[in-house]
ROMI-594597 format. One record per residue (C-alpha): residue in one letter; chain; x, y, z negated. Coordinates in steps of 0.02 Angstrom, whole numbers, always signed. Layout:
N
<pt palum="a" marvo="A" xx="X" yy="Y" zz="Z"/>
...
//
This chain:
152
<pt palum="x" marvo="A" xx="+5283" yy="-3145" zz="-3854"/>
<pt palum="x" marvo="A" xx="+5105" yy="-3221" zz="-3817"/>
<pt palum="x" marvo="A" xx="+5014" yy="-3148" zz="-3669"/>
<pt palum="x" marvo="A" xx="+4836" yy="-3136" zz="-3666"/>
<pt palum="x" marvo="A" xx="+4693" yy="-3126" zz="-3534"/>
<pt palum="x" marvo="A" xx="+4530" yy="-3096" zz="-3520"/>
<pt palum="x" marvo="A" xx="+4385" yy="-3030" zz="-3404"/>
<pt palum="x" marvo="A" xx="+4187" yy="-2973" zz="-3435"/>
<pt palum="x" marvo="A" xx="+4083" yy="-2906" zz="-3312"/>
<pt palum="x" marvo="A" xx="+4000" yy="-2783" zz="-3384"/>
<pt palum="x" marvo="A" xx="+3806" yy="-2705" zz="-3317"/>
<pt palum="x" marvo="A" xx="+3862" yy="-2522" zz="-3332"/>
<pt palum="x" marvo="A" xx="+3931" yy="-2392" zz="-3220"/>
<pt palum="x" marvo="A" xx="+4113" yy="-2407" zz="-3217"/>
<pt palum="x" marvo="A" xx="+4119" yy="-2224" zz="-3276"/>
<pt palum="x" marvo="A" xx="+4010" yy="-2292" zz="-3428"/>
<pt palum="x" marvo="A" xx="+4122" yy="-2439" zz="-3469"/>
<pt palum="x" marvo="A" xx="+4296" yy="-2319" zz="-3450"/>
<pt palum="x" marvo="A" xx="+4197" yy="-2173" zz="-3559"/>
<pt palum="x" marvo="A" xx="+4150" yy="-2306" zz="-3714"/>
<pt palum="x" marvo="A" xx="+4333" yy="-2387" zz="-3704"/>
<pt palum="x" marvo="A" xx="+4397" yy="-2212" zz="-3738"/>
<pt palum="x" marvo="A" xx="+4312" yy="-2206" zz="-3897"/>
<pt palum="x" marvo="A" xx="+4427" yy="-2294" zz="-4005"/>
<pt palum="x" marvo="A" xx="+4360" yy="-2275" zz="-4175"/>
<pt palum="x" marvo="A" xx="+4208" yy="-2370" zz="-4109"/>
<pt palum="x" marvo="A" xx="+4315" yy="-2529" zz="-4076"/>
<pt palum="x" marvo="A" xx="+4257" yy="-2590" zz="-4259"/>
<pt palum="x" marvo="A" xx="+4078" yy="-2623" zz="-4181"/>
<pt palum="x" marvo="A" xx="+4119" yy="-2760" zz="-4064"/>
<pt palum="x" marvo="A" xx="+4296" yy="-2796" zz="-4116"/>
<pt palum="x" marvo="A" xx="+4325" yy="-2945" zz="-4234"/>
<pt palum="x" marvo="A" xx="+4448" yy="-2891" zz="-4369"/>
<pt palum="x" marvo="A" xx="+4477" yy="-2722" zz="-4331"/>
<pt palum="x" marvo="A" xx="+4429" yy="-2631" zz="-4480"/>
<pt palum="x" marvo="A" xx="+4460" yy="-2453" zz="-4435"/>
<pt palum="x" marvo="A" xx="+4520" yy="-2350" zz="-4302"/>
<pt palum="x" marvo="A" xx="+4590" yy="-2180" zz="-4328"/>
<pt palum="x" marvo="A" xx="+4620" yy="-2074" zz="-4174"/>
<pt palum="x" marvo="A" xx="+4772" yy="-1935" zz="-4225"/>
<pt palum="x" marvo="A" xx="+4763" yy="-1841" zz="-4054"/>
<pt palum="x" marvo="A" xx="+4741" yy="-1877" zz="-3872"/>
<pt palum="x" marvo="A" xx="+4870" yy="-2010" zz="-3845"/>
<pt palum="x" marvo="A" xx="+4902" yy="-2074" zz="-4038"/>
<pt palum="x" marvo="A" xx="+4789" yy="-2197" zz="-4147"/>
<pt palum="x" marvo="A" xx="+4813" yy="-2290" zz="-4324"/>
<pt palum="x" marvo="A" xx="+4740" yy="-2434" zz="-4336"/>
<pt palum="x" marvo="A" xx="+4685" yy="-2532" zz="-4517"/>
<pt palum="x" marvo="A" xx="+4660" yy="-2724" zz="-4463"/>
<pt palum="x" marvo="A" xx="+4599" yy="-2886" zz="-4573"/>
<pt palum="x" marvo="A" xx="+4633" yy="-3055" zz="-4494"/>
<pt palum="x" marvo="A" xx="+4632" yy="-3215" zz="-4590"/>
<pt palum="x" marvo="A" xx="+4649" yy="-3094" zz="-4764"/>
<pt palum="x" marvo="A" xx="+4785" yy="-2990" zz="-4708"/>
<pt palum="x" marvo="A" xx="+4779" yy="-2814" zz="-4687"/>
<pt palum="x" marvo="A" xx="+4880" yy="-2739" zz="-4585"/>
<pt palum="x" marvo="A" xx="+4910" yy="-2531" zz="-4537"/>
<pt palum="x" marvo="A" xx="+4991" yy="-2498" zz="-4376"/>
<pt palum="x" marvo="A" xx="+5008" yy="-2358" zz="-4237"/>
<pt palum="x" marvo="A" xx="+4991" yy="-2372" zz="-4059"/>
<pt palum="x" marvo="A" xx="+5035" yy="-2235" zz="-3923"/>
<pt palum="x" marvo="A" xx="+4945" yy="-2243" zz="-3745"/>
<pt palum="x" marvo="A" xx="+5069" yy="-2225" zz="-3625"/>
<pt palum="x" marvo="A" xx="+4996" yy="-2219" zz="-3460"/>
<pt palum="x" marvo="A" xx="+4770" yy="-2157" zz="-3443"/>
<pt palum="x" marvo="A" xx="+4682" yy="-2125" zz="-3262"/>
<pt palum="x" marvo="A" xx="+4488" yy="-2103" zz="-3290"/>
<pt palum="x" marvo="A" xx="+4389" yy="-2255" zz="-3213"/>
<pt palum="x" marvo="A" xx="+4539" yy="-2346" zz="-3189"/>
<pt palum="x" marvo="A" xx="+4659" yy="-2386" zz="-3332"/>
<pt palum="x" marvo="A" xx="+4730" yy="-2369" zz="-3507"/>
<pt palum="x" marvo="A" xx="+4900" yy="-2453" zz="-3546"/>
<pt palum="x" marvo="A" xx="+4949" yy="-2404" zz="-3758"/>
<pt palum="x" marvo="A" xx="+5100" yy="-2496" zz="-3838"/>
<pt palum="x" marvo="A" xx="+5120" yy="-2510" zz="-4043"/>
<pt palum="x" marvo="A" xx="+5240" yy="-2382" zz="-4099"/>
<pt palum="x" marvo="A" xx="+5239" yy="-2432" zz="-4304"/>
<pt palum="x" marvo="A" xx="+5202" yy="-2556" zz="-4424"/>
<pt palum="x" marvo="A" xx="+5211" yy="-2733" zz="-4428"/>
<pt palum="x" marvo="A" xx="+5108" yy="-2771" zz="-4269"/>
<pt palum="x" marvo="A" xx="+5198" yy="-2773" zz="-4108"/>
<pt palum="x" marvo="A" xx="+5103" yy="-2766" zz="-3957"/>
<pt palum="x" marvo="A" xx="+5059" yy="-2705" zz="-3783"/>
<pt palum="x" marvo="A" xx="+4919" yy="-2696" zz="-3664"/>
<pt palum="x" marvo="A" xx="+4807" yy="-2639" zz="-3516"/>
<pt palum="x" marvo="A" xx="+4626" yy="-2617" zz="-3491"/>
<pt palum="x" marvo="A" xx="+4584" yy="-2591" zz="-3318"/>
<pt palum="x" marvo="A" xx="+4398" yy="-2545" zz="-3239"/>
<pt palum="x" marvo="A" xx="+4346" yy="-2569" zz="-3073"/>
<pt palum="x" marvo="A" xx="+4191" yy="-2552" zz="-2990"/>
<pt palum="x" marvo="A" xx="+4089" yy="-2695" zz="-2936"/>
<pt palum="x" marvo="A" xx="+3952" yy="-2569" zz="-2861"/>
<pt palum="x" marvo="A" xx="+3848" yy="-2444" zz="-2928"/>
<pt palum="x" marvo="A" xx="+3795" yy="-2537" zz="-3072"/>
<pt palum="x" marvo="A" xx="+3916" yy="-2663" zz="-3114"/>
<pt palum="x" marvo="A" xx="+4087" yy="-2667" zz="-3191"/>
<pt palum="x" marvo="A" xx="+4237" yy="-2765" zz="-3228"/>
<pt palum="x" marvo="A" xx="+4345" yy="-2740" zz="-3376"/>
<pt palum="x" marvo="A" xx="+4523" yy="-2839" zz="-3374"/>
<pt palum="x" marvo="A" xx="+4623" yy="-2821" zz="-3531"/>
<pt palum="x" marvo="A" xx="+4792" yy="-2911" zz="-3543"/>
<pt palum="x" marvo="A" xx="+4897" yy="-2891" zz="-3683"/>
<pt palum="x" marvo="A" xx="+5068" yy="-2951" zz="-3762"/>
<pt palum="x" marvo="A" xx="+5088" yy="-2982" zz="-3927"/>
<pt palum="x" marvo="A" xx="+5246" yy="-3046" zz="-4055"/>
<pt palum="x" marvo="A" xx="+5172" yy="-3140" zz="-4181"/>
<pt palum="x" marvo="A" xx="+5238" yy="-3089" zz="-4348"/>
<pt palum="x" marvo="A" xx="+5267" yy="-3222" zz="-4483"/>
<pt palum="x" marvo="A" xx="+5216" yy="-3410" zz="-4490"/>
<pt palum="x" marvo="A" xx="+5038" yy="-3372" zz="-4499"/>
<pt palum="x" marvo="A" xx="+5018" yy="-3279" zz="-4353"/>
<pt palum="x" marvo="A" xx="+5133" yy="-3420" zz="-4255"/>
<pt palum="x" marvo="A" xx="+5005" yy="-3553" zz="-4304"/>
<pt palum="x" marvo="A" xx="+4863" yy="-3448" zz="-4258"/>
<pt palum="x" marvo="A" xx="+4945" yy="-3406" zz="-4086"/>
<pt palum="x" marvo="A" xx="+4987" yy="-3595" zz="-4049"/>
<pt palum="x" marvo="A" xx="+4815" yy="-3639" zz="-4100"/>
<pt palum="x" marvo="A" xx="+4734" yy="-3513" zz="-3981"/>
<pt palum="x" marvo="A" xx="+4635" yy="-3404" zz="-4105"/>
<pt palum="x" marvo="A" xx="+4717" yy="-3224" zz="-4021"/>
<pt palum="x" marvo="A" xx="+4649" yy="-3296" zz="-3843"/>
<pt palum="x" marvo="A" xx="+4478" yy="-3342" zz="-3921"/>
<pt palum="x" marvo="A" xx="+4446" yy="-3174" zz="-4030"/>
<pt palum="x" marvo="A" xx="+4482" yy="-3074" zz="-3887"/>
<pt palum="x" marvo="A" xx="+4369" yy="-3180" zz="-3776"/>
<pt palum="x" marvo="A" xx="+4218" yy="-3156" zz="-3911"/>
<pt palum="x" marvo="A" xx="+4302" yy="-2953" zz="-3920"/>
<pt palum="x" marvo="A" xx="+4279" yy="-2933" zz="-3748"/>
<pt palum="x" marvo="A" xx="+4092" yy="-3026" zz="-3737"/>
<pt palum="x" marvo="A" xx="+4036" yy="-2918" zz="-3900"/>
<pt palum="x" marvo="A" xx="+4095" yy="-2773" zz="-3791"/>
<pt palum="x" marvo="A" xx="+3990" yy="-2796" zz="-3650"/>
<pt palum="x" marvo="A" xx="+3839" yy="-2844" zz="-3771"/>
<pt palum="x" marvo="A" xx="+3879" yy="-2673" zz="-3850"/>
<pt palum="x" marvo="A" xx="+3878" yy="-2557" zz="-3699"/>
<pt palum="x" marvo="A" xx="+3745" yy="-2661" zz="-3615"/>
<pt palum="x" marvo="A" xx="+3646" yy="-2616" zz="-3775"/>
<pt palum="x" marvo="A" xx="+3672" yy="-2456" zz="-3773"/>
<pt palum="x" marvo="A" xx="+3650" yy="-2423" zz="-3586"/>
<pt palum="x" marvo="A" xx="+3766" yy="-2262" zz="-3603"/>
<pt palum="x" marvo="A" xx="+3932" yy="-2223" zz="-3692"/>
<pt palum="x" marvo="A" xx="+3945" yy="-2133" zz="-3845"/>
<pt palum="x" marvo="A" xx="+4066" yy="-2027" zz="-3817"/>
<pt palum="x" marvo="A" xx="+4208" yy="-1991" zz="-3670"/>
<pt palum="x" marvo="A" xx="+4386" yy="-1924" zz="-3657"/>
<pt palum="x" marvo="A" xx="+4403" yy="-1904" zz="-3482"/>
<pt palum="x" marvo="A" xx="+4591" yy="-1823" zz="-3470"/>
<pt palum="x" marvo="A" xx="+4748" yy="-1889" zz="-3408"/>
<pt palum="x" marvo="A" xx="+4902" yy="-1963" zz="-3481"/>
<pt palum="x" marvo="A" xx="+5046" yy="-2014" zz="-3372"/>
<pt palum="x" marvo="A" xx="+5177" yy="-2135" zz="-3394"/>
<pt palum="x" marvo="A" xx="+5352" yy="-2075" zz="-3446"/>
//
């Protein structure tokens, strides 16, 4: 399982940054591949990817949500397996930083290649800089889900 990293500082409130990560069917504007993001309730998404041609449908759960602070989700179907964590944390009153780290099993030879060769490390770098440019953009979130999902 490859585990990736990456860090933005973001010039937005950290209760602006949390708010627009909630909004999950908005990933498609700053996230390279992601076609589609369905949210099915509060702790439930299906996702529709295309990455180097192939399509892909998955599901993910969010296991563990505190406002301002974190969101942990997990893949629950499909042929992507994954996990990960976004955490916010306030830099002061203006400034935020967003760490994501995720684990993913690349599936089939393709996706090996790609992980040796760094492309999952470098389109979530260019993810997480399109994100910033996004909510910088914007200046405030479009959209929030502000409630609380707890582990186990």
């Amino acid at each position: 399982m490859g585990i990736v990293r990456e860090s933005v500082e973001v010039e937005v409130p950290v209760g602006t940054a949390y708010n627009q990560w909630t909004q999950f069917e908005e990933f498609p504007n700053f996230m390279e591949g992601v076609e589609r993001v369905t949210q099915l309730d509060a702790s439930h998404n299906r996702w529709t990817t295309k990455i180097a041609g192939v399509q892909r449908e998955f599901d993910t759960e969010i296991i563990d949500q505190l406002p301002d602070e974190r969101i942990a989700w997990r893949t629950t179907s499909g042929d992507v397996q994954q996990r990960g964590l976004v955490t916010f944390q306030s830099l002061d009153d203006t400034h935020t930083r967003v760490d994501l780290v995720m684990e993913v099993e690349p599936e089939g030879l393709t996706d090996k290649a790609g992980d040796l060769l760094g492309m999952l490390d470098r389109r979530t770098k260019g993810d997480m800089k399109r994100f910033k440019e996004f909510i910088e953009h914007r200046g405030t979130e479009s959209g929030a889900w502000r409630g609380r999902i707890s582990p186990g």
